[in-house]
DRENDREN-637783 format. One record per residue (C-alpha): residue in three letters; chain; x, y, z; residue number from 0. Coordinates in steps of 0.25 Angstrom, whole numbers. Example, Ala and Ser with C-alpha at 12.3 -4.5 7.8 and 13.67 -1.06 7.14 Angstrom:
% residues 2
<r res="ALA" chain="A" xx="49" yy="-18" zz="31" n="0"/>
<r res="SER" chain="A" xx="55" yy="-4" zz="29" n="1"/>
***
This chain:
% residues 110
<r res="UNK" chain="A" xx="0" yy="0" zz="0" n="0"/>
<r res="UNK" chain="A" xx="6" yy="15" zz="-3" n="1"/>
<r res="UNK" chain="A" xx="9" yy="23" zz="10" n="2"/>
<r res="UNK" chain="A" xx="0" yy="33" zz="4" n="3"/>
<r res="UNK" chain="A" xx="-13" yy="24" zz="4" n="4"/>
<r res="UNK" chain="A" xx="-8" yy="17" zz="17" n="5"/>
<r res="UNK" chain="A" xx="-6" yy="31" zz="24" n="6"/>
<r res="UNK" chain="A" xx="-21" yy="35" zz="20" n="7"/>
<r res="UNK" chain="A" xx="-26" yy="22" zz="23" n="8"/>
<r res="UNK" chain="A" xx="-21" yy="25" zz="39" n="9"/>
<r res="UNK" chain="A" xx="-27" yy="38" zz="37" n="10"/>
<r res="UNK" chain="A" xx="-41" yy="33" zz="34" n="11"/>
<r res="UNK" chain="A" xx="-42" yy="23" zz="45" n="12"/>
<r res="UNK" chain="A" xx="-36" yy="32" zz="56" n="13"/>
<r res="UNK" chain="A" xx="-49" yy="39" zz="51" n="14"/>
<r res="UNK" chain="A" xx="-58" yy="30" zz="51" n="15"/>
<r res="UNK" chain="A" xx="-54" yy="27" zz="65" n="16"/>
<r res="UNK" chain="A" xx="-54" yy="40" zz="70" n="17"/>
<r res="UNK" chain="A" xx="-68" yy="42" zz="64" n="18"/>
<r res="UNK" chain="A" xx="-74" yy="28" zz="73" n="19"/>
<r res="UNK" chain="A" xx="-66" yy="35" zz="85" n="20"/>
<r res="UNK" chain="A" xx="-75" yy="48" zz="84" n="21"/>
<r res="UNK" chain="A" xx="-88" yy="41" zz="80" n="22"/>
<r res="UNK" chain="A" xx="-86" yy="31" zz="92" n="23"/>
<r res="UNK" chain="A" xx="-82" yy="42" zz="102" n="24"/>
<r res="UNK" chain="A" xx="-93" yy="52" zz="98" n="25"/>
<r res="UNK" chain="A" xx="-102" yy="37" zz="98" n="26"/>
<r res="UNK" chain="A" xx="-99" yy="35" zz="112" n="27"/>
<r res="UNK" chain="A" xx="-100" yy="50" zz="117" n="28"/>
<r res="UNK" chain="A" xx="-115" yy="50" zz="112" n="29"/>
<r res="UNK" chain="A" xx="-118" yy="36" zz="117" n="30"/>
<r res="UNK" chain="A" xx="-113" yy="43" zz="131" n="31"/>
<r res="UNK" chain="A" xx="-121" yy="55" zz="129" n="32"/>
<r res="UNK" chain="A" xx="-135" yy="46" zz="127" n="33"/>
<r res="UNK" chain="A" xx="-132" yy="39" zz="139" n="34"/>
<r res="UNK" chain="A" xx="-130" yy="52" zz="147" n="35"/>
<r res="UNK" chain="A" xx="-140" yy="60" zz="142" n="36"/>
<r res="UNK" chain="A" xx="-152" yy="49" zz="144" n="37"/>
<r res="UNK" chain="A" xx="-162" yy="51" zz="155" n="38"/>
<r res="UNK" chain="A" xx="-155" yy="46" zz="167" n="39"/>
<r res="UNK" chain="A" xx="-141" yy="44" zz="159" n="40"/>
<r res="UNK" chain="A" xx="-143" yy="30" zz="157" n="41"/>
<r res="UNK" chain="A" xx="-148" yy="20" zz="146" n="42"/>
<r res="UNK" chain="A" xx="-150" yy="5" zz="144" n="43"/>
<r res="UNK" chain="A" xx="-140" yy="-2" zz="135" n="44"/>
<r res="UNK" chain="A" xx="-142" yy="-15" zz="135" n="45"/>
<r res="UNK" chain="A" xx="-151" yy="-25" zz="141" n="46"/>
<r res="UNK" chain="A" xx="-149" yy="-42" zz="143" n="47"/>
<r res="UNK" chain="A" xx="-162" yy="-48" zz="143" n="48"/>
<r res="UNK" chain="A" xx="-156" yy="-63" zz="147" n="49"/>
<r res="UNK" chain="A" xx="-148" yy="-58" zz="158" n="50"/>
<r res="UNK" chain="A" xx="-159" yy="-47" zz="163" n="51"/>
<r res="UNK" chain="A" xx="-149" yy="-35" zz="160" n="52"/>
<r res="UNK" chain="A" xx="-148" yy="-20" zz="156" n="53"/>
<r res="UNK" chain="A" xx="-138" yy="-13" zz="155" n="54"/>
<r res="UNK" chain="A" xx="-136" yy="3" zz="156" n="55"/>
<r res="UNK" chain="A" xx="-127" yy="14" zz="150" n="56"/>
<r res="UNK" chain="A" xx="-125" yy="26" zz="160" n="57"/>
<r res="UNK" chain="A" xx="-118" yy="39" zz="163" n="58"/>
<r res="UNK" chain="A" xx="-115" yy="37" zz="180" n="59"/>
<r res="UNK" chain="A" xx="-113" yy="52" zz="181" n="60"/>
<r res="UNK" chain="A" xx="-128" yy="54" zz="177" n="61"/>
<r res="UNK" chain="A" xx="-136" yy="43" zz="178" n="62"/>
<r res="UNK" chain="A" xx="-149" yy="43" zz="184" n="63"/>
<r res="UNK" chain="A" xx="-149" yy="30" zz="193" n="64"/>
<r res="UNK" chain="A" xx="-162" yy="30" zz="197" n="65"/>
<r res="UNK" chain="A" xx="-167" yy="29" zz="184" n="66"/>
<r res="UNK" chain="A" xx="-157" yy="20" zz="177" n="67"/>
<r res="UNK" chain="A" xx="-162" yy="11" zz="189" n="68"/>
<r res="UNK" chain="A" xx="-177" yy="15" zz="186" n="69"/>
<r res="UNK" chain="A" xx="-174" yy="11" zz="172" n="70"/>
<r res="UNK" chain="A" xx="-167" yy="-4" zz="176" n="71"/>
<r res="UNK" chain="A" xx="-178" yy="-7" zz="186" n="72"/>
<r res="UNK" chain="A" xx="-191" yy="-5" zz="174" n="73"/>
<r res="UNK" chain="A" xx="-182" yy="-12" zz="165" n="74"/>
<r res="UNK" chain="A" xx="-179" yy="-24" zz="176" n="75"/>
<r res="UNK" chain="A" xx="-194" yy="-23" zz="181" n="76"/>
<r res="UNK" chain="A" xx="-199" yy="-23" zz="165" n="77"/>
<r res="UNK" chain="A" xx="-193" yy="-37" zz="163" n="78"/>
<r res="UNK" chain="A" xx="-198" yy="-43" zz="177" n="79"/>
<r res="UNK" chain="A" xx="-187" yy="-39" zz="185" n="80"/>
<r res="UNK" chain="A" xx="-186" yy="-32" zz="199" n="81"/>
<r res="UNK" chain="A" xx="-171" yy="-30" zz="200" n="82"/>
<r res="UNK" chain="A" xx="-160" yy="-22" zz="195" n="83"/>
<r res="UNK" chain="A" xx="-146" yy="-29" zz="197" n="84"/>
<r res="UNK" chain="A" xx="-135" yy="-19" zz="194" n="85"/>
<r res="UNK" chain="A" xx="-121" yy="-26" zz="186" n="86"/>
<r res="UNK" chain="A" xx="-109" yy="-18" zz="187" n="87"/>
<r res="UNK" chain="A" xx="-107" yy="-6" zz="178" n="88"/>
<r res="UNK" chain="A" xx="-97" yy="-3" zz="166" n="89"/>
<r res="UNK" chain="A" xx="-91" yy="7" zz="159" n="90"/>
<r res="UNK" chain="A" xx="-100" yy="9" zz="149" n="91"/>
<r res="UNK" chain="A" xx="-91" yy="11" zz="135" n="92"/>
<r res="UNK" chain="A" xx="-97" yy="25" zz="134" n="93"/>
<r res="UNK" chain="A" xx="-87" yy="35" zz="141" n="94"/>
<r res="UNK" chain="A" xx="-94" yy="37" zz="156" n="95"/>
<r res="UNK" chain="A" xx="-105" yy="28" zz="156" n="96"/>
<r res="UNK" chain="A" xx="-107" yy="15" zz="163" n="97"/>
<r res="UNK" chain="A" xx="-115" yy="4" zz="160" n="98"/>
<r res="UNK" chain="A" xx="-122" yy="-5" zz="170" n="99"/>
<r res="UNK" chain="A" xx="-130" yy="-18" zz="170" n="100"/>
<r res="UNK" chain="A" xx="-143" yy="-21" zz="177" n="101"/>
<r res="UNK" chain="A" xx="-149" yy="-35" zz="181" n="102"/>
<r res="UNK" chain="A" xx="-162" yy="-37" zz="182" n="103"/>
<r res="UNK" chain="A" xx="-165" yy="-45" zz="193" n="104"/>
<r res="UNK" chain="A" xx="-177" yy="-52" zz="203" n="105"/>
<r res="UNK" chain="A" xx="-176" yy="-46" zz="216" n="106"/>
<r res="UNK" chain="A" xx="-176" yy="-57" zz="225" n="107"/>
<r res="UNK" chain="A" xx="-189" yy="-57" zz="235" n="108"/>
<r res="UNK" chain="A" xx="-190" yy="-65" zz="248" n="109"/>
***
């Protein structure tokens, strides 16, 4: 290959990669702000229907506990449930989040 071609080549894929770098960052900025700026600073991400999970995305600094946990309980209570079994939290991959599962549970009555 001529240097010439092989030096543009370089170019053109630093490019390109400094082009998915921009899009990813400004990507995971907005995914940040939606979570933030949502009632209560929280939202459901994911759910797991065998193993009676949900999972949620949000910002410590702002979250409105009592109406995250308002949320868990109707989602638990709307699938027969009567208890909410925190999991231990993560960083969430968005900058500043956490993410945290829940277990819906029985509570056990005597």
């Amino acid at each position: 290959m001529h240097p010439m071609v092989y030096l543009h080549s370089l170019a053109f894929n630093e490019d390109k990669i400094m082009k998915k770098s921009v899009i990813s960052a400004v990507a995971l900025l907005l995914l940040a702000g939606c979570t933030a700026n949502k009632p209560g600073a929280f939202e459901r991400i994911d759910e797991d229907t065998t193993a009676h999970t949900v999972q949620y995305r949000f910002d410590p600094a702002r979250v409105n506990n009592d109406a995250m946990q308002v949320d868990l309980s109707q989602y638990c209570s709307e699938r027969g449930f009567d208890k909410v079994d925190p999991l231990p939290s993560q960083d969430s991959h968005i900058p500043g989040l956490k993410k945290t599962w829940y277990q819906c549970n029985y509570a056990i009555k005597s």
